[in-house]
BALOBA-1460 file (C-alpha; in Angstrom, 3 decimals):
// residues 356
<rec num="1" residu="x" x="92.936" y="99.904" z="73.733"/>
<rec num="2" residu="x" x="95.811" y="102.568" z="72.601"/>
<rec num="3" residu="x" x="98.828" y="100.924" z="71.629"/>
<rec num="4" residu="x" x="102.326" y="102.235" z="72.958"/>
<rec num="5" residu="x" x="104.476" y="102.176" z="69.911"/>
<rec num="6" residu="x" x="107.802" y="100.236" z="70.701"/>
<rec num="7" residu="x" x="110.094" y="102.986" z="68.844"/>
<rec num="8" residu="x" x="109.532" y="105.425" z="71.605"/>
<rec num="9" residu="x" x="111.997" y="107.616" z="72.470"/>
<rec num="10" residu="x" x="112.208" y="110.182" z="74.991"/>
<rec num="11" residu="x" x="112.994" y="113.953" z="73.988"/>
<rec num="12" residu="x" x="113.396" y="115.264" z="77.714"/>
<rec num="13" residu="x" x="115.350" y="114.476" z="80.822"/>
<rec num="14" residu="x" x="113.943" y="114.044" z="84.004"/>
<rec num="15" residu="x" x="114.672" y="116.732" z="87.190"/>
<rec num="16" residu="x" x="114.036" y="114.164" z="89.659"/>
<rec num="17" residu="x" x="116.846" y="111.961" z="91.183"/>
<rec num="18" residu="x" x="117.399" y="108.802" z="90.436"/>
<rec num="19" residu="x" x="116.588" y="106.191" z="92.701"/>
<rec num="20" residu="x" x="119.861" y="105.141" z="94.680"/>
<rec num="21" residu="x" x="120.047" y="101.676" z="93.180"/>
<rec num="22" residu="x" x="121.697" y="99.895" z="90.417"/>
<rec num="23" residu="x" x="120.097" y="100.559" z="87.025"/>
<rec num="24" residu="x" x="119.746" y="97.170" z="85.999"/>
<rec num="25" residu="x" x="118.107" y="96.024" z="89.711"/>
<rec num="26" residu="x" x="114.528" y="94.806" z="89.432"/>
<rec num="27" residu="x" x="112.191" y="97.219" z="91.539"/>
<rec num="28" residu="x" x="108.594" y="97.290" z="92.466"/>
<rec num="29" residu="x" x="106.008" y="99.740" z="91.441"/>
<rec num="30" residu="x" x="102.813" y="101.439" z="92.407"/>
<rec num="31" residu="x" x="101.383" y="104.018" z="89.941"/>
<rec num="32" residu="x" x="98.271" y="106.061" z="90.276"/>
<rec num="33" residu="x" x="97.220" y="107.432" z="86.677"/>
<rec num="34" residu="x" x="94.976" y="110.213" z="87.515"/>
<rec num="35" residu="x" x="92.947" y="112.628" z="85.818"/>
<rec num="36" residu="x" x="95.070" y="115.195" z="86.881"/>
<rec num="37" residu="x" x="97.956" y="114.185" z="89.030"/>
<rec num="38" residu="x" x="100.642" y="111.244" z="88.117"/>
<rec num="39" residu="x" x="101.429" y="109.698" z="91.201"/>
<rec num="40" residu="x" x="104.038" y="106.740" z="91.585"/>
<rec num="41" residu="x" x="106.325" y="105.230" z="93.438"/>
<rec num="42" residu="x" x="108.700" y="102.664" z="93.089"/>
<rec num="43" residu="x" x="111.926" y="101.066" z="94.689"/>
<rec num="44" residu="x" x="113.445" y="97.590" z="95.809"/>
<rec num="45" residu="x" x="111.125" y="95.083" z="97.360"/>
<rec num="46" residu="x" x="110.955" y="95.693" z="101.217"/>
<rec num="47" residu="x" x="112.673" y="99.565" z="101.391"/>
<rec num="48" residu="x" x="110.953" y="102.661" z="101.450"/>
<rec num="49" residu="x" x="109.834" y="103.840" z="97.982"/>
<rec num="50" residu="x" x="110.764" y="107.029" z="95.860"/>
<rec num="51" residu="x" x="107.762" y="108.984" z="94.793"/>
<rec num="52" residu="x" x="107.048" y="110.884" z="91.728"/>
<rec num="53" residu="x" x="103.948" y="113.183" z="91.311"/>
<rec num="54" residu="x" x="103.743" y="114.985" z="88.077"/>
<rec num="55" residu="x" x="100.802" y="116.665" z="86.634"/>
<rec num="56" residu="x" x="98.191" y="114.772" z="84.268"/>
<rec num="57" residu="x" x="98.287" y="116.756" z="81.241"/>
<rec num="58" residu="x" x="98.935" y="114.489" z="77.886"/>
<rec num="59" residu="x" x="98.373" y="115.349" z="74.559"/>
<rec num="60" residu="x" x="99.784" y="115.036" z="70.508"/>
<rec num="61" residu="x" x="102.893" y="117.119" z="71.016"/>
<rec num="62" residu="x" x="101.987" y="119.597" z="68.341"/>
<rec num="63" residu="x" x="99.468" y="120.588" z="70.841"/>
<rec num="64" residu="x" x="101.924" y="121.832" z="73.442"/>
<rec num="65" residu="x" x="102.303" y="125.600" z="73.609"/>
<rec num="66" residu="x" x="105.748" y="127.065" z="72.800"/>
<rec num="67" residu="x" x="107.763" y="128.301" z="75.529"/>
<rec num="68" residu="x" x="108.984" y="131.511" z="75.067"/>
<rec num="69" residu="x" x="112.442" y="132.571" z="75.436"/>
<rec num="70" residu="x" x="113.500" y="134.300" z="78.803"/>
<rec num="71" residu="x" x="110.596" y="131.968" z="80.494"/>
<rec num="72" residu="x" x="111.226" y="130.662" z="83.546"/>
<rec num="73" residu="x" x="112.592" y="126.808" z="83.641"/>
<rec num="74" residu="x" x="109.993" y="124.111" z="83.468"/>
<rec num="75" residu="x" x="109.385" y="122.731" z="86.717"/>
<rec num="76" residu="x" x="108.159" y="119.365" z="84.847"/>
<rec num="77" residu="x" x="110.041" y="118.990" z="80.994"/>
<rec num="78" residu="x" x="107.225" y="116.984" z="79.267"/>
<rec num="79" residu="x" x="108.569" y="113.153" z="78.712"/>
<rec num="80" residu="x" x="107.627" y="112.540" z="74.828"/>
<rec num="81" residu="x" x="106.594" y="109.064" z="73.890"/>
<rec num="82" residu="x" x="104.328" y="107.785" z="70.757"/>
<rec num="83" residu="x" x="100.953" y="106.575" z="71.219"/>
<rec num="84" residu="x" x="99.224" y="104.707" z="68.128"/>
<rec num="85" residu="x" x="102.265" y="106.017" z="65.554"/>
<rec num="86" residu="x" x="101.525" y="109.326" z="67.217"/>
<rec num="87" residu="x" x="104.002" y="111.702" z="69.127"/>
<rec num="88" residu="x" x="102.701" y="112.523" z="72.256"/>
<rec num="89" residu="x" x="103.660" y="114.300" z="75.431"/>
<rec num="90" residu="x" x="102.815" y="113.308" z="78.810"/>
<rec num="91" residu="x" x="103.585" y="114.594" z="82.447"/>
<rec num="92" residu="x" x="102.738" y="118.354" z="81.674"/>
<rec num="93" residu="x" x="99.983" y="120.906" z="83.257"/>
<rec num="94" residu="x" x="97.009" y="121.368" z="81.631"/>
<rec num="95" residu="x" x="97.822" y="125.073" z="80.893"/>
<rec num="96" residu="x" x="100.614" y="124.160" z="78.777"/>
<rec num="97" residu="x" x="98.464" y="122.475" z="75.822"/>
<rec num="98" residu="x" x="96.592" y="124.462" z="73.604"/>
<rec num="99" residu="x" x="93.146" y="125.605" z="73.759"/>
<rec num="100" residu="x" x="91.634" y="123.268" z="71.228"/>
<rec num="101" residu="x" x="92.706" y="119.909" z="73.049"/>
<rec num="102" residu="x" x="90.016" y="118.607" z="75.191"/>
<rec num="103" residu="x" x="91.429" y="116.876" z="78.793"/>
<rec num="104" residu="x" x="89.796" y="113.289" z="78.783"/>
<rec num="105" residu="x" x="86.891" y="113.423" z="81.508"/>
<rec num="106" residu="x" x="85.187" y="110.294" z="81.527"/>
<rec num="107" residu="x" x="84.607" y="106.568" z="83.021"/>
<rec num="108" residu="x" x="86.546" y="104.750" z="80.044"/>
<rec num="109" residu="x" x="89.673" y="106.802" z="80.969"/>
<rec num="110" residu="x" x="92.193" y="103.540" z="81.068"/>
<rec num="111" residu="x" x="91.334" y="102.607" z="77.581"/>
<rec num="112" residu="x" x="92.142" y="105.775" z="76.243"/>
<rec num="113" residu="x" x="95.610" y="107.597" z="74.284"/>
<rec num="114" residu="x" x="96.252" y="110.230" z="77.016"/>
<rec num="115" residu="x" x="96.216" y="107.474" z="79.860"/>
<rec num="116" residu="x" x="98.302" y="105.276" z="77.948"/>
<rec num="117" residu="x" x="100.810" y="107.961" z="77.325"/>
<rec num="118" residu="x" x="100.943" y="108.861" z="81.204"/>
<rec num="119" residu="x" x="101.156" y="104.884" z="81.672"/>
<rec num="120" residu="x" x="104.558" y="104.771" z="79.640"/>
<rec num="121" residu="x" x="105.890" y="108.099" z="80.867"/>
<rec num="122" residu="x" x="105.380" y="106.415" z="84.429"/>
<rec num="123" residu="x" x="107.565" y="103.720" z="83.465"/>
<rec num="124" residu="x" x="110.086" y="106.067" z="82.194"/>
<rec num="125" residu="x" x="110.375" y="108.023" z="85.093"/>
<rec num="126" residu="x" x="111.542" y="104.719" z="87.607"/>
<rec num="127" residu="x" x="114.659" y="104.884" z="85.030"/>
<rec num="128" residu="x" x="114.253" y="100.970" z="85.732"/>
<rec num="129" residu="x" x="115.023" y="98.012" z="82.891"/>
<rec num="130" residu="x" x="113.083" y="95.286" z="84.777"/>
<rec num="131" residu="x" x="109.953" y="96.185" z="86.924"/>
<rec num="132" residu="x" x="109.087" y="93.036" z="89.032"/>
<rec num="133" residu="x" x="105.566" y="93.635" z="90.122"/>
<rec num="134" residu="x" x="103.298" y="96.952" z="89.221"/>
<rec num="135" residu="x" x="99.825" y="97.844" z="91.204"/>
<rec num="136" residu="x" x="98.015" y="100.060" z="89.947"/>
<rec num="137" residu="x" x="94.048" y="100.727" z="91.014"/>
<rec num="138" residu="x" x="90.868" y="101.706" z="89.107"/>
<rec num="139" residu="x" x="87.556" y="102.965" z="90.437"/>
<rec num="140" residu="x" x="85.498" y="100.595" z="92.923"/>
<rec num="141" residu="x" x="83.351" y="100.129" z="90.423"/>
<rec num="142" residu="x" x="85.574" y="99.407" z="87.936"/>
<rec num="143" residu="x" x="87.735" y="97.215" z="89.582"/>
<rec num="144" residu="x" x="85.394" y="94.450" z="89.997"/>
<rec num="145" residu="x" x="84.690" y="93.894" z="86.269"/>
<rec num="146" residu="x" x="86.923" y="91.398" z="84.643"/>
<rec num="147" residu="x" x="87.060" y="93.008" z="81.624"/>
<rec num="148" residu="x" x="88.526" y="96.168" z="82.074"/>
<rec num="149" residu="x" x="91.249" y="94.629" z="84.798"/>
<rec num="150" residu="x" x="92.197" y="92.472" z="82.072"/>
<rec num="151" residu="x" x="92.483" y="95.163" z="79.117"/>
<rec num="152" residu="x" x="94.735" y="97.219" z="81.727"/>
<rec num="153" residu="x" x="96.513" y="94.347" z="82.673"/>
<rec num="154" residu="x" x="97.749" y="94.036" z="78.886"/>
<rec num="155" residu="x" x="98.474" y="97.713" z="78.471"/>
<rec num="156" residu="x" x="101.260" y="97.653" z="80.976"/>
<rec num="157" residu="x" x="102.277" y="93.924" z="81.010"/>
<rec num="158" residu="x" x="105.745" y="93.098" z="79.127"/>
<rec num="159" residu="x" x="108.220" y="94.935" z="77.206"/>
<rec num="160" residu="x" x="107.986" y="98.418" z="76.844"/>
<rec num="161" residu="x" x="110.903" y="99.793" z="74.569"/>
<rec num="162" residu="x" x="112.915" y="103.285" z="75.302"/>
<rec num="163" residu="x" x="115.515" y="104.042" z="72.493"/>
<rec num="164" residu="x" x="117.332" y="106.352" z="75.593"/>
<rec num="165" residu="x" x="118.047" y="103.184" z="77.870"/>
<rec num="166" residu="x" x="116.477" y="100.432" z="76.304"/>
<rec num="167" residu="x" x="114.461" y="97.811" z="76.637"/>
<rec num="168" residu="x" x="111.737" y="98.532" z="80.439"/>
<rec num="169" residu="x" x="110.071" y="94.900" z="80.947"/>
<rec num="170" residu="x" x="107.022" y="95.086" z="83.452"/>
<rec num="171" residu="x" x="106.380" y="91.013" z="84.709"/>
<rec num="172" residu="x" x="103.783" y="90.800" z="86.826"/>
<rec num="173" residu="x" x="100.316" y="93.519" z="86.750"/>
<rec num="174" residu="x" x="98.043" y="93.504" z="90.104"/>
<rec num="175" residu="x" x="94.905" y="96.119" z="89.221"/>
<rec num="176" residu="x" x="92.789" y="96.575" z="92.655"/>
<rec num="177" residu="x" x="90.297" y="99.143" z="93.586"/>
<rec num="178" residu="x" x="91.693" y="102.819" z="93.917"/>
<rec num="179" residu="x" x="90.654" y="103.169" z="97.631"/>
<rec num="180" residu="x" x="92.422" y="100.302" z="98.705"/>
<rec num="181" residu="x" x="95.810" y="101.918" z="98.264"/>
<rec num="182" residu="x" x="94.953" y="104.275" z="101.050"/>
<rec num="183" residu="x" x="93.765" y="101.930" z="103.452"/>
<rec num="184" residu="x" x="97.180" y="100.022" z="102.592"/>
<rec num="185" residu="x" x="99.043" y="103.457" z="102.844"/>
<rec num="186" residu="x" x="97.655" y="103.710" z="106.428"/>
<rec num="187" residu="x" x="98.738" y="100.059" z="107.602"/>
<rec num="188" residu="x" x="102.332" y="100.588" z="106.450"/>
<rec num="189" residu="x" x="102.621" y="104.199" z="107.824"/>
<rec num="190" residu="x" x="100.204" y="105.572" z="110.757"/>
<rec num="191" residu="x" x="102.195" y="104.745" z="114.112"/>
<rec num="192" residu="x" x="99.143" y="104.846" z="116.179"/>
<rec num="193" residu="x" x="98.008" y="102.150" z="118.171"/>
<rec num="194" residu="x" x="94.576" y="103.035" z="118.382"/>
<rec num="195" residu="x" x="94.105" y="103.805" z="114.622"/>
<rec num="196" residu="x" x="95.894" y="100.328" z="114.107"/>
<rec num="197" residu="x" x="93.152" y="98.772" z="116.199"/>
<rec num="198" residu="x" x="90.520" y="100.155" z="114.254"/>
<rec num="199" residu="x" x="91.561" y="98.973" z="111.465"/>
<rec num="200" residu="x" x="92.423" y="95.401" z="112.837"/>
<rec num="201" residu="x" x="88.663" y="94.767" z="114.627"/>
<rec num="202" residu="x" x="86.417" y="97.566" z="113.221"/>
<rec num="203" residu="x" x="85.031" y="99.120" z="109.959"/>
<rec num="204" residu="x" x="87.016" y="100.963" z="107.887"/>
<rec num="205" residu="x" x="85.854" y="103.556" z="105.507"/>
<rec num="206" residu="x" x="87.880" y="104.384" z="102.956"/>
<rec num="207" residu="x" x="87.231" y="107.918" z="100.958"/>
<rec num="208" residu="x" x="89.260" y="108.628" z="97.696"/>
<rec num="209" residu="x" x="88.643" y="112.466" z="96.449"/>
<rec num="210" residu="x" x="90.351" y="112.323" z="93.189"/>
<rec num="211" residu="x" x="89.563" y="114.857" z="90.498"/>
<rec num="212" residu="x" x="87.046" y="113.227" z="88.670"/>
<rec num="213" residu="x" x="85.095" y="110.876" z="90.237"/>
<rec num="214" residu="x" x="85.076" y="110.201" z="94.638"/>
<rec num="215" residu="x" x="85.807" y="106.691" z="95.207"/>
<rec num="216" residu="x" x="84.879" y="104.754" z="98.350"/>
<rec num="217" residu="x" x="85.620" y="101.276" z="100.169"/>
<rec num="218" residu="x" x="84.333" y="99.332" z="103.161"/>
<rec num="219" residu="x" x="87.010" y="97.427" z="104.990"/>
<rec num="220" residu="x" x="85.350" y="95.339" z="108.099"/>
<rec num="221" residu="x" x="88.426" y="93.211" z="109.671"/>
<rec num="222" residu="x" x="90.851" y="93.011" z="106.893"/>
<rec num="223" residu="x" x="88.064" y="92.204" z="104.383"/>
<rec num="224" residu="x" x="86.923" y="94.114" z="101.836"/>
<rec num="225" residu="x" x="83.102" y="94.840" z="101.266"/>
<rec num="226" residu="x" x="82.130" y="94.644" z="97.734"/>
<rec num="227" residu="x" x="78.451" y="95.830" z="97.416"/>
<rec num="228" residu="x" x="79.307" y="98.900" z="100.082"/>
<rec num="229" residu="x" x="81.799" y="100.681" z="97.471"/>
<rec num="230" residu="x" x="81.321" y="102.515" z="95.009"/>
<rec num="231" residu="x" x="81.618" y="105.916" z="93.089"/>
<rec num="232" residu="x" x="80.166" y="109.534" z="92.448"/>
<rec num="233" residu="x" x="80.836" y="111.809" z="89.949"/>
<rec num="234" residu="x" x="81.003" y="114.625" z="92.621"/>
<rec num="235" residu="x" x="84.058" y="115.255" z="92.864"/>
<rec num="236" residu="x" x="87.014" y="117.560" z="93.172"/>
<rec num="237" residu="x" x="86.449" y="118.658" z="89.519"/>
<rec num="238" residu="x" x="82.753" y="120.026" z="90.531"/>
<rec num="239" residu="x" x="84.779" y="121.878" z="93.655"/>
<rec num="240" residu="x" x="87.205" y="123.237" z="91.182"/>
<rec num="241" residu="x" x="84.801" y="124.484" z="88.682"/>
<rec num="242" residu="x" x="82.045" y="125.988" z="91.372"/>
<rec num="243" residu="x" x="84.956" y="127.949" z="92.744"/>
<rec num="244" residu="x" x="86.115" y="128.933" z="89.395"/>
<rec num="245" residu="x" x="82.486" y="130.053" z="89.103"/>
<rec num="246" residu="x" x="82.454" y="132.045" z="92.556"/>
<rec num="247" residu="x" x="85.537" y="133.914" z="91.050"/>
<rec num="248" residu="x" x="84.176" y="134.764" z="88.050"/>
<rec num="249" residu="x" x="81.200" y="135.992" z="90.101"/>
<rec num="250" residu="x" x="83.211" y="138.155" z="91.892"/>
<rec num="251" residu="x" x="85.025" y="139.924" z="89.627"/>
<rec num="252" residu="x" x="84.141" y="139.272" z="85.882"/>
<rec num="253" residu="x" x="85.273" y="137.763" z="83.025"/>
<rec num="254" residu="x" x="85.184" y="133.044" z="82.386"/>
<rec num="255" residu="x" x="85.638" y="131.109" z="84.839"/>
<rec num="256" residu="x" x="89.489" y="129.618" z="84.732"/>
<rec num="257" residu="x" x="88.948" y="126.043" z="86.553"/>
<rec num="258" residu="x" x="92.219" y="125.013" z="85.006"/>
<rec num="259" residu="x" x="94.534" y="127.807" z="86.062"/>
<rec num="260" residu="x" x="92.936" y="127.486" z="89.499"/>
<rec num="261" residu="x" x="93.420" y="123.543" z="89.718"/>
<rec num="262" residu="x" x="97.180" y="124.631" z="88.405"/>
<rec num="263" residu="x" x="97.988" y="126.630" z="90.927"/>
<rec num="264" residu="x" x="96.186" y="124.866" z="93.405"/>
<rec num="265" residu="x" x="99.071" y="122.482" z="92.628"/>
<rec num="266" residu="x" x="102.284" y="124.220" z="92.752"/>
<rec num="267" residu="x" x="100.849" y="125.623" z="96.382"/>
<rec num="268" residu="x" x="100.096" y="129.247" z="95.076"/>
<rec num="269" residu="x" x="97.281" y="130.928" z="97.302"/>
<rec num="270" residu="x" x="96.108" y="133.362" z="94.981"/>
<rec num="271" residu="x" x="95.081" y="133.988" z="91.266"/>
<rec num="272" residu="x" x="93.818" y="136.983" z="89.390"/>
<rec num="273" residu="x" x="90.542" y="136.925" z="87.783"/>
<rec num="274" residu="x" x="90.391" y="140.099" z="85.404"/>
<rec num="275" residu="x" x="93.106" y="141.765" z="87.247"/>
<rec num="276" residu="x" x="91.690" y="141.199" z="90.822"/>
<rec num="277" residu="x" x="93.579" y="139.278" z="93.169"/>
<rec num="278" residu="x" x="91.789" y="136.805" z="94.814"/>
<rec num="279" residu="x" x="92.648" y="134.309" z="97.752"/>
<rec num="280" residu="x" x="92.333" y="130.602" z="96.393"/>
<rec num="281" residu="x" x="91.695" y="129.141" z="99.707"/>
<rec num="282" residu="x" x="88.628" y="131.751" z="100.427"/>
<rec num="283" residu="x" x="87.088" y="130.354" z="97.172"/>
<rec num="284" residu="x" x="87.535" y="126.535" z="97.738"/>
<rec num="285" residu="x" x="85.946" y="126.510" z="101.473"/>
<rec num="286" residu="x" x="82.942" y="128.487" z="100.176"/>
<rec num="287" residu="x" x="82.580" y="126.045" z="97.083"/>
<rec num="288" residu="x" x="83.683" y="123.099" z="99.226"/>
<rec num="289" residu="x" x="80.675" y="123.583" z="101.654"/>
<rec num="290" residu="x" x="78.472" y="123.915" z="98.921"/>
<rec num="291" residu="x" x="79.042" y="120.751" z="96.458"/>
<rec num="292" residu="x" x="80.841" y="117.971" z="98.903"/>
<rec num="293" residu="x" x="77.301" y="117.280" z="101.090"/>
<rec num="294" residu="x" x="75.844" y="116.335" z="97.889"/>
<rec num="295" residu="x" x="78.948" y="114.020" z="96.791"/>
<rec num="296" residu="x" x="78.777" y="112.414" z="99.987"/>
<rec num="297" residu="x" x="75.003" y="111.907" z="99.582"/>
<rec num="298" residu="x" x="75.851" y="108.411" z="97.443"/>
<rec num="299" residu="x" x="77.795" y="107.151" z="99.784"/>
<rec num="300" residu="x" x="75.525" y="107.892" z="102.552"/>
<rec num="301" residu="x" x="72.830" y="106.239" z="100.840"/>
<rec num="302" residu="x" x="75.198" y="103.232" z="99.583"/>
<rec num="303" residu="x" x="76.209" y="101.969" z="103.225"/>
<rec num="304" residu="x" x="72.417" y="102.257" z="104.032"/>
<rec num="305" residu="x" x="72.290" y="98.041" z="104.268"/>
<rec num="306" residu="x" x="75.602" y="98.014" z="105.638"/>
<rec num="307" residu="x" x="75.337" y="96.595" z="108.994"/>
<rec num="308" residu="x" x="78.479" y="97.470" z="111.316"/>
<rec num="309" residu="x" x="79.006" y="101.291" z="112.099"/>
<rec num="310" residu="x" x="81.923" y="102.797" z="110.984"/>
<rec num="311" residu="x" x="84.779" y="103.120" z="113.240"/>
<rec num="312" residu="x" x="87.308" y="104.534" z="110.999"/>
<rec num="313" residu="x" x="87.375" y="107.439" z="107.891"/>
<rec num="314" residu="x" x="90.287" y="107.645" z="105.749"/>
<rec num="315" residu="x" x="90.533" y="110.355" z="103.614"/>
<rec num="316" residu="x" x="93.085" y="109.993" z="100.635"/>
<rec num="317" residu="x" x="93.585" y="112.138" z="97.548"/>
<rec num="318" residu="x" x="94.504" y="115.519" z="96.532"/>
<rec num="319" residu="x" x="90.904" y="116.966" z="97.334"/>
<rec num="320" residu="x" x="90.581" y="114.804" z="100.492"/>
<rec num="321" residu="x" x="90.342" y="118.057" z="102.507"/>
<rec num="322" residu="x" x="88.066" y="119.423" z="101.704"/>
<rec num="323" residu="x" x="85.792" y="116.540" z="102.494"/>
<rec num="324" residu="x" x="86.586" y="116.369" z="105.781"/>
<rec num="325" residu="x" x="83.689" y="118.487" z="107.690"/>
<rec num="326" residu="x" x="81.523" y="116.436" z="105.480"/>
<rec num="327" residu="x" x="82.498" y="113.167" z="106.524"/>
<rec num="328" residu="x" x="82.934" y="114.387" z="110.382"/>
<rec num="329" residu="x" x="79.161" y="115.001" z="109.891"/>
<rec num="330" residu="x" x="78.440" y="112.277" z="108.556"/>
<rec num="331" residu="x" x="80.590" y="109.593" z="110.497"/>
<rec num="332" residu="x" x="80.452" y="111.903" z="113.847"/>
<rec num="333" residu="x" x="81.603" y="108.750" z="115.917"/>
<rec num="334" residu="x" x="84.184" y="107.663" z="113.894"/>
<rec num="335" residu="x" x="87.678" y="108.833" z="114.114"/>
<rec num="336" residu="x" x="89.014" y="110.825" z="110.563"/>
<rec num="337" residu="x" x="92.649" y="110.427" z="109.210"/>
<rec num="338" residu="x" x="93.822" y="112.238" z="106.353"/>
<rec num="339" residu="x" x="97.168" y="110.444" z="105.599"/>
<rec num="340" residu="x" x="100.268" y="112.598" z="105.273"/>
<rec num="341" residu="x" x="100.986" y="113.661" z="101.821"/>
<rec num="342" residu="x" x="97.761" y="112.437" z="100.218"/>
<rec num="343" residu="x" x="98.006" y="113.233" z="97.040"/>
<rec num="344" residu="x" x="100.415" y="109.830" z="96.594"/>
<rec num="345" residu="x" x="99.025" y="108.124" z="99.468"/>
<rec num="346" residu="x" x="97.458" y="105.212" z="96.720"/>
<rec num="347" residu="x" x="100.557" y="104.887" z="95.182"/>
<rec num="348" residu="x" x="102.201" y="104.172" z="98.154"/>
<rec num="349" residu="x" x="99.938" y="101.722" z="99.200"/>
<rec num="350" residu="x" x="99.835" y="99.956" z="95.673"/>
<rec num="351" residu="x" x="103.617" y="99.555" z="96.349"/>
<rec num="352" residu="x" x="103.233" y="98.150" z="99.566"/>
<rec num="353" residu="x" x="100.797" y="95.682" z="97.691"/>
<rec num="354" residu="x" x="103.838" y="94.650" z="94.915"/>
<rec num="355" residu="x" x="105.968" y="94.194" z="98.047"/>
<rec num="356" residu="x" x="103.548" y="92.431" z="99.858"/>
C-alpha cells in the first residue's frame, strides 16, 4: 500500500469555493476515486453537500507537460502532494502528462501511488481540519473481501498532514460497494412516489458505468443481494476506445481515446482526427450499440438464479447513457432512472451514508 508522506504540501490553489462553513467545523465526506473522474462531496452532517469532480489524471510531477505561456488558464491547477518520498500531482487530465506515463488500468487500483495521490488531493480539496466520517466504495466484487476494505480503510484513516493549513484528521472510514452509492443517491433525491415504491417493495437493479470496469447491485426490499452483483470489464473505456477506433477509421491517422474521453468531459461535441472534424456524439452511439450488449451480457447471465424480476434500473456513472437502450432491452418491464448529474451520483450517496 503507497504511503502518503506527512510533509506534503500543496503547490496550487483551488478554483472551487469553499464550503460556507467554519474551517475548523467537522464535516462528512463521500469520495469516489475513479479511473478517470474524482468525484466528492462533502459538508456538515444533515445539509446538502458541496461537490467536487475533477479529472483522474495523477502522476510524478516531472511528468506533467509544461504549459506554455499565452495558454489559456487551467480549468483544474493540479494539487501537488508526495506519494512514497515522491512529488506527485493529482486532479489533472490525462492529456496533460507526458506520453511515457502509463494511466493505471487495473483491478488492484486502491493499492496503488496514483489512487493514493487522488485520495489525499480529495482531502485537500474539502479545505476541512477534521473529517468526521468518509464513505468511499469499491467494486462489488471487491467490496466483499475483507482484505482490501481493510488496506483502504488504513490508507485514509487518521492524520493526514498539509504544510498550507495543517494538520486534516479523517476518524471514522465506511468502504461499501460502488453501486450502492447510487441506489442511496436515488433515496435521498428522486421525488417520485412511484420510483420510491419500487424501491421500498421491489427489486432494485443498480448499474454503475464507470470507466473501467461496469459495476452492478441487486437491492430486493432494502437488502442487498450479495451473489447477484458483480463486475465486467466492459466498460466505458472499451466505448471510448471503439469510438476512438471508428474515428481513426474514418479519417486516418491513431486512434486518440484520451483526447476523446477529454473532451467528452469538458462537454465539447467535436474533435479533429487528422484535420477532419468529427461529431463526438455520432461516434459514441455507433460504438455504444456495438460494445454495451456484450457488457451487459455478465450481468444478464449473473441474475440468471435470481428469483424476483426486476422492478427498478438505476443507471449511475459518467457512461451510464449510453447503457440505457441496453438495459431497456434487457429489463423491458422495469422502469429506468438515470439520476441527475451522474457522474457524482455515488459520491452523493456515500455522503448520505456518513450522514446516515
Amino acid at each position: 500500500m503507497p504511503r502518503i508522506t506527512p510533509e506534503t504540501e500543496i503547490a496550487a490553489t483551488e478554483a472551487e469555493p469553499p464550503a460556507t462553513r467554519a474551517v475548523g467545523d467537522p464535516i462528512m465526506v463521500g469520495l469516489d476515486i475513479g479511473y478517470s473522474n474524482l468525484k466528492l462531496a462533502f459538508g456538515p452532517r444533515g445539509a446538502a453537500p458541496q461537490v467536487i469532480v475533477r479529472p483522474a489524471g495523477a502522476a510524478p510531477a516531472h511528468l506533467l507537460a509544461a504549459s506554455i505561456n499565452g495558454a489559456p488558464p487551467e480549468q483544474h491547477p493540479p494539487i501537488e502532494i508526495l506519494v512514497d518520498d515522491t512529488r506527485w500531482i493529482a486532479g489533472v487530465e490525462q492529456g496533460r502528462l507526458e506520453a511515457g506515463w502509463q494511466r493505471t488500468l487495473h483491478e488492484d487500483y486502491s493499492t496503488t501511488q496514483a489512487y493514493a495521490a487522488l485520495a489525499r488531493a480529495a482531502l485537500i480539496l474539502t479545505g476541512a481540519r477534521r473529517i468526521d466520517v468518509l464513505v468511499t466504495g469499491l467494486p462489488a466484487v471487491q467490496a466483499a473481501d475483507q482484505a482490501r476494505v481493510s488496506a483502504l480503510q488504513r490508507l485514509l484513516t487518521g492524520r493526514h498532514f498539509n504544510k498550507q493549513s495543517g494538520d486534516i484528521q479523517v476518524g471514522e472510514v465506511r468502504v461499501i460497494a460502488q453501486p450502492i452509492g447510487a441506489y442511496l443517491d436515488v433515496i435521498a433525491s428522486v421525488p417520485d412516489d412511484e420510483i420510491i415504491d419500487r424501491i421500498a417493495y421491489g427489486a432494485a437493479l443498480i448499474i454503475d458505468a464507470g470507466y473501467y470496469s461496469l459495476d452492478w447491485s441487486v437491492i430486493v426490499e432494502g437488502q442487498v443481494h450479495q451473489r447477484a452483483g458483480g463486475s465486467s470489464l466492459e466498460a466505458m473505456s472499451v466505448i471510448l476506445n471503439r469510438a476512438a477506433a471508428l474515428a481513426a477509421e474514418v479519417a486516418g491517422g491513431r486512434a486518440q481515446p484520451a483526447t476523446l474521453e477529454q473532451a467528452l468531459r469538458t462537454g465539447r461535441t467535436y474533435l479533429y482526427q487528422c484535420g477532419s472534424k468529427l461529431m463526438i456524439e455520432d461516434l459514441l452511439e455507433v460504438a455504444a450499440r456495438e460494445t454495451t450488449p456484450v457488457a451487459l451480457e455478465a450481468l444478464r447471465q449473473a441474475l440468471r438464479r435470481e428469483v424476483r424480476n426486476i422492478d427498478l434500473v438505476i443507471l449511475a456513472g459518467g457512461g451510464c447513457r449510453f447503457y440505457q437502450a441496453a438495459a431497456e432491452a434487457l429489463f423491458p418491464a422495469a422502469q429506468v432512472v438515470i439520476p441527475q448529474d451522474a457522474v457524482a451520483t455515488n459520491a452523493r450517496g456515500f455522503f448520505a451514508h456518513a450522514g446516515a
